[in-house]
Backbone atoms as SQL, in Angstrom:
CREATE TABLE atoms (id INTEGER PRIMARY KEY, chain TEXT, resi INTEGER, resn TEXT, atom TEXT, x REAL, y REAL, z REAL);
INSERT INTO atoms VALUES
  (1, 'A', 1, 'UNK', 'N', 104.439, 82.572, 95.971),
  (2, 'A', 1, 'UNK', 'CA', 103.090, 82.458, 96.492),
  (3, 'A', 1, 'UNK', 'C', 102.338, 83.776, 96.337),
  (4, 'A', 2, 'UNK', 'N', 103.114, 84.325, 96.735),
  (5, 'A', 2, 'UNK', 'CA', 102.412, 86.760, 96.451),
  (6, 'A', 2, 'UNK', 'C', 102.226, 86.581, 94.890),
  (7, 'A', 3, 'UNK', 'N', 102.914, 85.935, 94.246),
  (8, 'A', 3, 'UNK', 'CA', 102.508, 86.429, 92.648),
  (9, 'A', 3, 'UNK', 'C', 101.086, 85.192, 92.490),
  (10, 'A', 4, 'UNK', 'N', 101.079, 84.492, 92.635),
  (11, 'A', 4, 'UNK', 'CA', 99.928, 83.388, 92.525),
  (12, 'A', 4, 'UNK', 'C', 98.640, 84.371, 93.298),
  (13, 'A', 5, 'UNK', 'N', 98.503, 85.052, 94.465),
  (14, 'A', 5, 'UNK', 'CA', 97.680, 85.199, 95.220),
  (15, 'A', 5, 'UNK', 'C', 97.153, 86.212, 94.645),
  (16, 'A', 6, 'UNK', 'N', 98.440, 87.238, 94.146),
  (17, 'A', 6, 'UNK', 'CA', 98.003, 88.116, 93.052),
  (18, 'A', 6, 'UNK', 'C', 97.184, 88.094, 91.476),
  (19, 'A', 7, 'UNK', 'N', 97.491, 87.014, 90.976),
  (20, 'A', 7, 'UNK', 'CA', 96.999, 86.851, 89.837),
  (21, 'A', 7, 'UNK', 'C', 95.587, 85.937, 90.190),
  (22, 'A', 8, 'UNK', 'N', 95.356, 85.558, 91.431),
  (23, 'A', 8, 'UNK', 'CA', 93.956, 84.871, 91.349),
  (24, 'A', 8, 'UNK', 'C', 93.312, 86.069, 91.789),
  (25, 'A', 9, 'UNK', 'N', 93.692, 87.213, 92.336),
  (26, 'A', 9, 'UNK', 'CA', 92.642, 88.519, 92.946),
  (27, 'A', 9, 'UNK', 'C', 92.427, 89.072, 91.292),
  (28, 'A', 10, 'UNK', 'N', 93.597, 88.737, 90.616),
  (29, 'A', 10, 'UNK', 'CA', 93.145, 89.762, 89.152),
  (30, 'A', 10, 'UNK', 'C', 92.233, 89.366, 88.328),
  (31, 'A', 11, 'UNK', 'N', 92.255, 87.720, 88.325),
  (32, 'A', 11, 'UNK', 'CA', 91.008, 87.166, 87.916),
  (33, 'A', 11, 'UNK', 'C', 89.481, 87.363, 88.322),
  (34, 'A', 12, 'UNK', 'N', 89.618, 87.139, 89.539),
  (35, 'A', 12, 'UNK', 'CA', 88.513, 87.655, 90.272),
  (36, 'A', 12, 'UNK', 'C', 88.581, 88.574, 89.865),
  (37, 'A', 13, 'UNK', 'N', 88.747, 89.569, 89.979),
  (38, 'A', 13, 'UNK', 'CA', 88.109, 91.096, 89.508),
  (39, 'A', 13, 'UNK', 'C', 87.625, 91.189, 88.123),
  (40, 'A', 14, 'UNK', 'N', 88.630, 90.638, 87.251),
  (41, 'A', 14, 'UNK', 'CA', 88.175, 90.361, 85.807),
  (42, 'A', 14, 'UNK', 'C', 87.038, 90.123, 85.235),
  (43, 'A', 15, 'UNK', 'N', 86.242, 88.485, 85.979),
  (44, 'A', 15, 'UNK', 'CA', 85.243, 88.399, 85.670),
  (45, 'A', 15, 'UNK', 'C', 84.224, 88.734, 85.909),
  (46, 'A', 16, 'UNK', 'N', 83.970, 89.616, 86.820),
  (47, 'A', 16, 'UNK', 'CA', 82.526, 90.441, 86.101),
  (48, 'A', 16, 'UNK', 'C', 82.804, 91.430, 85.450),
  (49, 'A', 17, 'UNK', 'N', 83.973, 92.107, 85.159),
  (50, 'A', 17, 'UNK', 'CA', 84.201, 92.715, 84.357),
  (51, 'A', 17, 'UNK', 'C', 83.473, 92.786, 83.094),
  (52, 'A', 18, 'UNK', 'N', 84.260, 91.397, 82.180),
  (53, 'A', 18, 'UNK', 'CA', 83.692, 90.611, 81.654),
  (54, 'A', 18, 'UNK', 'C', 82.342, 90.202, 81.414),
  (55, 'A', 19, 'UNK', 'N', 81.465, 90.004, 82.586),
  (56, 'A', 19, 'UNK', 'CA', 80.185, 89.833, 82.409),
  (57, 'A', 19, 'UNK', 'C', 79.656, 90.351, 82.229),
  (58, 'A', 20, 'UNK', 'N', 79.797, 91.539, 82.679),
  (59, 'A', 20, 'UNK', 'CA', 78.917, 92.993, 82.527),
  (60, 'A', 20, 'UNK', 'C', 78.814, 93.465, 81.050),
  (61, 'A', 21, 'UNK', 'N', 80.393, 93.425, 80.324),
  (62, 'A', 21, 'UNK', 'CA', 79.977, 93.816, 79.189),
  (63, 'A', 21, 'UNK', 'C', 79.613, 92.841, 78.338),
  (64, 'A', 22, 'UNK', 'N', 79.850, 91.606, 78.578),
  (65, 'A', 22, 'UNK', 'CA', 78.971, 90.757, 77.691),
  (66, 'A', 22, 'UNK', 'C', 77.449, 90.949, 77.808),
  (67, 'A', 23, 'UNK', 'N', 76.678, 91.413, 78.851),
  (68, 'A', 23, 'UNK', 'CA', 75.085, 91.581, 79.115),
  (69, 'A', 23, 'UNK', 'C', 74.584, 92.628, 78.389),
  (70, 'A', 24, 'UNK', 'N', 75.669, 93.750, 78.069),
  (71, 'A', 24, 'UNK', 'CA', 75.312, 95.061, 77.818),
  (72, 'A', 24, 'UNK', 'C', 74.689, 95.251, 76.445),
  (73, 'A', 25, 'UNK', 'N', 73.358, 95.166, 76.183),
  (74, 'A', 25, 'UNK', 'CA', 72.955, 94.958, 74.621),
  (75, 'A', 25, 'UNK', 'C', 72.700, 96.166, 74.687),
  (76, 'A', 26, 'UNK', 'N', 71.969, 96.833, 75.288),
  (77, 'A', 26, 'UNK', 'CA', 71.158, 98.285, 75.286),
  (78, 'A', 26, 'UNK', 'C', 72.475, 99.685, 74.878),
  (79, 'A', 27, 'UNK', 'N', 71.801, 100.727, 73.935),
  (80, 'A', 27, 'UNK', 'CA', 72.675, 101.319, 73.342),
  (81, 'A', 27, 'UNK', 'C', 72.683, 102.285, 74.522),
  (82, 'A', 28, 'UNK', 'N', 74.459, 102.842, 74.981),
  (83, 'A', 28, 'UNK', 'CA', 74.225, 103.981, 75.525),
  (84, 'A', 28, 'UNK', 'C', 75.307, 104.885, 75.405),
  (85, 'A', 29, 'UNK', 'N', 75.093, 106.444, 75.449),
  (86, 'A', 29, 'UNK', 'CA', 75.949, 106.899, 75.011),
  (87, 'A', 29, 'UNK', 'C', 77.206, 107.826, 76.393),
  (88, 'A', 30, 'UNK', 'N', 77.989, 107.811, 76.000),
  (89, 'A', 30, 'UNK', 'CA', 79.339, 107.844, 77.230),
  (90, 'A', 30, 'UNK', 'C', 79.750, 109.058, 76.693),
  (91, 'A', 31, 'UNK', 'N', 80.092, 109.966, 77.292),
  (92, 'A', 31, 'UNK', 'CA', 80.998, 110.941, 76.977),
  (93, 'A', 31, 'UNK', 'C', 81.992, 111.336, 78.404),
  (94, 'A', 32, 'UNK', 'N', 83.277, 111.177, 77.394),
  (95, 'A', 32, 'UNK', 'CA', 84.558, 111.032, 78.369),
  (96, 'A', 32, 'UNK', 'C', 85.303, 112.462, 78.477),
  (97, 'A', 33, 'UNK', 'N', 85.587, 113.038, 79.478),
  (98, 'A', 33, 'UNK', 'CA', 86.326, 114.324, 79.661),
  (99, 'A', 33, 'UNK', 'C', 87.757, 113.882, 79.343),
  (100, 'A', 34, 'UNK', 'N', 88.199, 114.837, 78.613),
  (101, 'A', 34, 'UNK', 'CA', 90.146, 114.414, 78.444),
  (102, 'A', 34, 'UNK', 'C', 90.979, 115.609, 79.113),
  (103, 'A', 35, 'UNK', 'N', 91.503, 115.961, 80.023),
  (104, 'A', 35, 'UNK', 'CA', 92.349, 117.665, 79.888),
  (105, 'A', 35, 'UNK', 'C', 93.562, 116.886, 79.605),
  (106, 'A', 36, 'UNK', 'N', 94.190, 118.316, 78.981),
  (107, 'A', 36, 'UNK', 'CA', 95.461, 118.248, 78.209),
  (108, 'A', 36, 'UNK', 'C', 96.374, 118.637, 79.384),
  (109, 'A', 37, 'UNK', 'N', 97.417, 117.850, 79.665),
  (110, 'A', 37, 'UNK', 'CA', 98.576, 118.479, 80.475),
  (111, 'A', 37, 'UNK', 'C', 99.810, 119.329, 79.536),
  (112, 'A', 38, 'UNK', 'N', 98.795, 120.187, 78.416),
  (113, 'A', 38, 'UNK', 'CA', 100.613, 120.448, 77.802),
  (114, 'A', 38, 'UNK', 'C', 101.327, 119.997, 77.095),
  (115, 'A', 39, 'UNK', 'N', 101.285, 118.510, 76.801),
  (116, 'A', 39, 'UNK', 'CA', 102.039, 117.697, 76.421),
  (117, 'A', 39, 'UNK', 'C', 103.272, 116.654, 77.304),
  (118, 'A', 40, 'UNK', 'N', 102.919, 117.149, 78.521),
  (119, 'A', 40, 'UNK', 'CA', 104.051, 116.744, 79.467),
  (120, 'A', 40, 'UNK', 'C', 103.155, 115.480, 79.385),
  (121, 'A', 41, 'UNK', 'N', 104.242, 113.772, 79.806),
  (122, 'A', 41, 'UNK', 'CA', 103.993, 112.861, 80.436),
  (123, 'A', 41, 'UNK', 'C', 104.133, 112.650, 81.768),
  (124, 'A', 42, 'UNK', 'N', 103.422, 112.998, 82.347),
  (125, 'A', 42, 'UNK', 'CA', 103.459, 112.794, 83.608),
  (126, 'A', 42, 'UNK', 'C', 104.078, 111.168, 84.683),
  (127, 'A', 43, 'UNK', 'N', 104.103, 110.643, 83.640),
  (128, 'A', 43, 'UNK', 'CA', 104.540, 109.212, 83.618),
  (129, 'A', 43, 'UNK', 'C', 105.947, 109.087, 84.264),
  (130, 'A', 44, 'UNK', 'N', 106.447, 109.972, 82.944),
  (131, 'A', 44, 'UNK', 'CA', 107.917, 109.768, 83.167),
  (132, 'A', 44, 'UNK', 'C', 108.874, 110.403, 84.266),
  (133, 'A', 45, 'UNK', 'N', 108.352, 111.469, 84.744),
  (134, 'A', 45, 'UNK', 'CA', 108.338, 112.285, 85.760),
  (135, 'A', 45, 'UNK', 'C', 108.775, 111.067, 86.823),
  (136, 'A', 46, 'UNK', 'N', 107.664, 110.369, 87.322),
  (137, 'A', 46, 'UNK', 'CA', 107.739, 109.678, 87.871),
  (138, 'A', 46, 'UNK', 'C', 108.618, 108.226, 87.729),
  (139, 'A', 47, 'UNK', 'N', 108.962, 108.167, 86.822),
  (140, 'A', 47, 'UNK', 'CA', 109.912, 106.729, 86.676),
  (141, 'A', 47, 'UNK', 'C', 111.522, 107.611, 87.166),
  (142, 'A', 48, 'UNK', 'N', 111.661, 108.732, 86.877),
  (143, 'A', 48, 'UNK', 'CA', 112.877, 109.286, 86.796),
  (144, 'A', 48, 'UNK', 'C', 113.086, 109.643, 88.659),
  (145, 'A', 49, 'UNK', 'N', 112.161, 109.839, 89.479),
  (146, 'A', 49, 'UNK', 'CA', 111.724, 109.744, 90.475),
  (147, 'A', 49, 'UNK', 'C', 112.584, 108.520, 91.259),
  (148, 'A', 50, 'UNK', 'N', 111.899, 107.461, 90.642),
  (149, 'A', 50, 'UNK', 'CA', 111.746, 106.108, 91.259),
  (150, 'A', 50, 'UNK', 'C', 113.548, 105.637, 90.974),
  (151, 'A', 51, 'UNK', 'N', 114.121, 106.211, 89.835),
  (152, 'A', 51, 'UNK', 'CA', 115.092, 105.337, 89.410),
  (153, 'A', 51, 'UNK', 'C', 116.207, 106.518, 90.093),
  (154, 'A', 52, 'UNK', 'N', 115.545, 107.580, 90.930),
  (155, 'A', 52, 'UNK', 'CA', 116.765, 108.287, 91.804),
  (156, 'A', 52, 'UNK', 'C', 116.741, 107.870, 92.919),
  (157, 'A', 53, 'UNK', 'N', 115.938, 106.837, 93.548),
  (158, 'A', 53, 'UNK', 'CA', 116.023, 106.563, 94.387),
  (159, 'A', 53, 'UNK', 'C', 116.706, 104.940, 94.646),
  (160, 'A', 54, 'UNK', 'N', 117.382, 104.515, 93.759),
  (161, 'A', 54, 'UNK', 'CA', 117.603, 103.354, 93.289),
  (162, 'A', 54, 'UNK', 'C', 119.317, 103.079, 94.363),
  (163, 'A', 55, 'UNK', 'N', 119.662, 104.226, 94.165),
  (164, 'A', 55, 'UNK', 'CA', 120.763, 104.382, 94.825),
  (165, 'A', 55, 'UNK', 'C', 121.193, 104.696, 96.910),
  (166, 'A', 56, 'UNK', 'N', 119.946, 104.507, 97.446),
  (167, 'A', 56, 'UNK', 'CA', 119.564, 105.227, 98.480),
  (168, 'A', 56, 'UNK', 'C', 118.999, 103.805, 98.988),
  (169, 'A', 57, 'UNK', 'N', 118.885, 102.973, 98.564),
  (170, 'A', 57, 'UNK', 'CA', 119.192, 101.392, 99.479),
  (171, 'A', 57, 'UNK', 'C', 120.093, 101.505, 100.583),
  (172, 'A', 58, 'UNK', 'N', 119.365, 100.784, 101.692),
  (173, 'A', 58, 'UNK', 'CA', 119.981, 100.284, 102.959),
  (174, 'A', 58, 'UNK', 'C', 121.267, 99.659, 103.101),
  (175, 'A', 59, 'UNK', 'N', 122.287, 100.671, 103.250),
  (176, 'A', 59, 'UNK', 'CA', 124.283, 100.172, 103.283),
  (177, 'A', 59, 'UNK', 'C', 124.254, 99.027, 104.476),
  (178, 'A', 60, 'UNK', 'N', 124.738, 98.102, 104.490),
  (179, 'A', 60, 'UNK', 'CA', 124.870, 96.957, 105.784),
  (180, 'A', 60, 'UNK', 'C', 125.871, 98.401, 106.513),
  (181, 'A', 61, 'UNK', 'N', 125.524, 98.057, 107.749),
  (182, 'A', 61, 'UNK', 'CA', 126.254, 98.542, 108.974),
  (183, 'A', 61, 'UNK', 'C', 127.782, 98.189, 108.935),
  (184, 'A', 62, 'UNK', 'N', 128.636, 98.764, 109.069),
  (185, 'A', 62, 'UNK', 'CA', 130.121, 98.005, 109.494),
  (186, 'A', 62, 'UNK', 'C', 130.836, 98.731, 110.692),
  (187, 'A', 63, 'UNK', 'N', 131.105, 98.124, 111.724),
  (188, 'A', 63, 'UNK', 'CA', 131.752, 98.207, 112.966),
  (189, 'A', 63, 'UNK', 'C', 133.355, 98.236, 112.753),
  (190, 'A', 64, 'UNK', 'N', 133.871, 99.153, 112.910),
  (191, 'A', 64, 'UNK', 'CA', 135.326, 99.012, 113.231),
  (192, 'A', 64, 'UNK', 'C', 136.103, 98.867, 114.574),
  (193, 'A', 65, 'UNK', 'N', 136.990, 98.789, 115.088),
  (194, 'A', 65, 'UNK', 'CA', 137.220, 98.553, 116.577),
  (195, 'A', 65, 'UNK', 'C', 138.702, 99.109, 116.098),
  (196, 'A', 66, 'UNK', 'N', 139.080, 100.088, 116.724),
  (197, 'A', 66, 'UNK', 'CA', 140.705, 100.297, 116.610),
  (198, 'A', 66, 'UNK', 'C', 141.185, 100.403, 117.888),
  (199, 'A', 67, 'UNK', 'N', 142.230, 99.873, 118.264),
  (200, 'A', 67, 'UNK', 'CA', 143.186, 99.492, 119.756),
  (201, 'A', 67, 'UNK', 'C', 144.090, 100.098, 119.529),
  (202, 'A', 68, 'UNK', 'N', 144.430, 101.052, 120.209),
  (203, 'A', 68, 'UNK', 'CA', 145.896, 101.568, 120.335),
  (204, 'A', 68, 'UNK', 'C', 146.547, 101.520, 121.478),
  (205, 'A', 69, 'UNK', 'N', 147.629, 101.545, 121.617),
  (206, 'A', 69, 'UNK', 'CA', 148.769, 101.493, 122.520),
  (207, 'A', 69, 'UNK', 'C', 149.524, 102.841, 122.494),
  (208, 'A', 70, 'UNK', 'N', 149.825, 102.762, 123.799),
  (209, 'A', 70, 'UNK', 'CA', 151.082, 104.116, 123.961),
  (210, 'A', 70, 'UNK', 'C', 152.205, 103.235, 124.691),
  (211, 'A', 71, 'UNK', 'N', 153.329, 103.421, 124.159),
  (212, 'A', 71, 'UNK', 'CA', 154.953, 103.148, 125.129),
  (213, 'A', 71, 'UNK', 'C', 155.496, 104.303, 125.509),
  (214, 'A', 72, 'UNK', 'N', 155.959, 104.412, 127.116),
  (215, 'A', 72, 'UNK', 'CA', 156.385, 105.414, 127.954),
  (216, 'A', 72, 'UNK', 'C', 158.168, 105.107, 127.756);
């Protein structure tokens, strides 16, 4: 149902997306800033991140009970 609810919000957003640039006849000109990080991906940084934490899942609890006895 979360993935359905999700993909109808993405639609919605989509279409005016969509509309907007279909209306857009008039010429205009855009200029986009880029900075360079270096060459680093900053991307991956982060996946390597995510996939150390992969291991750090919630252990189920386990209870032990030990009984001992003494003989006199």
């Amino acid at each position: 149902m979360k993935i359905l609810k999700s993909m109808l919000v993405t639609v919605a957003l989509a279409i005016p997306v969509m509309a907007s640039a279909q209306d857009n006849t008039s010429t205009e000109t855009t200029t986009t800033t880029v900075r360079q990080e270096r060459g680093f991906d900053w991307g991956w940084l982060g996946l390597l991140g995510l996939a150390g934490l992969l291991g750090r899942s919630r252990q189920p609890e386990v209870r032990q009970t030990t009984t001992t006895t003494t003989r006199r």
